[in-house]
C-alpha positions as CSV (number, residue, x, y, z in Angstrom):
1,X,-18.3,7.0,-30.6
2,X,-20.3,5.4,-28.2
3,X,-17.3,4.6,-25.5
4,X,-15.4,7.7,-25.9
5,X,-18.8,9.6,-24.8
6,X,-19.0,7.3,-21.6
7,X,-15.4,7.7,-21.2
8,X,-16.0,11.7,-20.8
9,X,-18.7,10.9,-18.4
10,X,-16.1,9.4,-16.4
11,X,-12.5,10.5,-16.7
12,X,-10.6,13.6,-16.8
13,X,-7.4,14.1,-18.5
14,X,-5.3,17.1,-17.3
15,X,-2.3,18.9,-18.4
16,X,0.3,20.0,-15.3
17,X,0.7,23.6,-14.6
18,X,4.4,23.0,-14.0
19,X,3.8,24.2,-10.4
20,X,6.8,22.4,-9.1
21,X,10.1,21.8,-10.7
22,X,13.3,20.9,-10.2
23,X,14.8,21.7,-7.1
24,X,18.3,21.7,-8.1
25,X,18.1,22.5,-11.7
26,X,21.9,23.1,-12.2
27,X,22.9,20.0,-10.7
28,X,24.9,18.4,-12.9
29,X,23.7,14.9,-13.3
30,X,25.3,11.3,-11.9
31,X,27.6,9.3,-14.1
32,X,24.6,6.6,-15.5
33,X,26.9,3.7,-15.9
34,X,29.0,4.3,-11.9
35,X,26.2,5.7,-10.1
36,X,26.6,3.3,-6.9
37,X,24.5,6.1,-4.5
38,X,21.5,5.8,-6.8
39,X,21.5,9.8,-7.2
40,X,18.4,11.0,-9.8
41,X,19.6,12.8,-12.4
42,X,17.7,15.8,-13.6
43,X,14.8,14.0,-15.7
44,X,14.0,11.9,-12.3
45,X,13.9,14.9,-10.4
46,X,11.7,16.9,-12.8
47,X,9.1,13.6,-13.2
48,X,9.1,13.8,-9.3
49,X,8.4,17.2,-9.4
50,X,5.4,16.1,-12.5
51,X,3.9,13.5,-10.2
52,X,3.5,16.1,-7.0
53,X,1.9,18.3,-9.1
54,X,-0.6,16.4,-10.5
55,X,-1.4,15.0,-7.2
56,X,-1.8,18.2,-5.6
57,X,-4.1,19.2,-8.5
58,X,-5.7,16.0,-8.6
59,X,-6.6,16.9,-4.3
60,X,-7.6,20.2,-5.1
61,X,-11.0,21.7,-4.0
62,X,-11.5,21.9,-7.8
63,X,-9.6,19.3,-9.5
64,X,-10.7,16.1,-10.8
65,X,-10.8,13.9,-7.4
66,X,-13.0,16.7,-5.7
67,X,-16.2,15.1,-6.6
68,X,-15.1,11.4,-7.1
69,X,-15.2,8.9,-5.0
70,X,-11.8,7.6,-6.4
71,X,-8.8,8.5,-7.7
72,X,-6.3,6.4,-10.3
73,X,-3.3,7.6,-11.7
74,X,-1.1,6.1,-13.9
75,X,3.1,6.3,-14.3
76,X,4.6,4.5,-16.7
77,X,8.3,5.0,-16.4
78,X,8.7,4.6,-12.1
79,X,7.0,2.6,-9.3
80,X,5.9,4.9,-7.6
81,X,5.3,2.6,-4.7
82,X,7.0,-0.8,-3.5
């Protein structure tokens, strides 16, 4: 349709290459319901690890933000700032 083909024009989705992961995969992870030192379990870590990633790829010579003059991304299960 007519928006999806503008849409194209103007956005680029991309998958992650997985080039980071989790740095202490066998970790066990933090009680959910007593964790009073706010320690990420293994999912937080690994959507940390997502989120560097795409922003490294994003930066890249050749990624999508190489030839924008912006860049927006999008998380919808942390602030990622405060």
């Amino acid at each position: 349709d007519e928006f999806a083909a503008k849409a194209a024009a103007y956005l680029q989705f991309v998958d992650s290459p997985g080039t980071y992961g989790d740095p202490t995969p066998n970790k066990p992870d933090p009680d959910d319901l007593h964790n009073p030192g706010n320690i990420p379990g293994h999912a937080v870590r690994q959507q940390t690890a997502d989120l560097a990633t795409l922003l490294d790829v994003a930066a890249s010579d050749t990624g999508p933000a190489a030839s924008a003059s912006y860049f927006m991304f999008m998380e919808d299960d942390f602030r990622s700032c405060e």
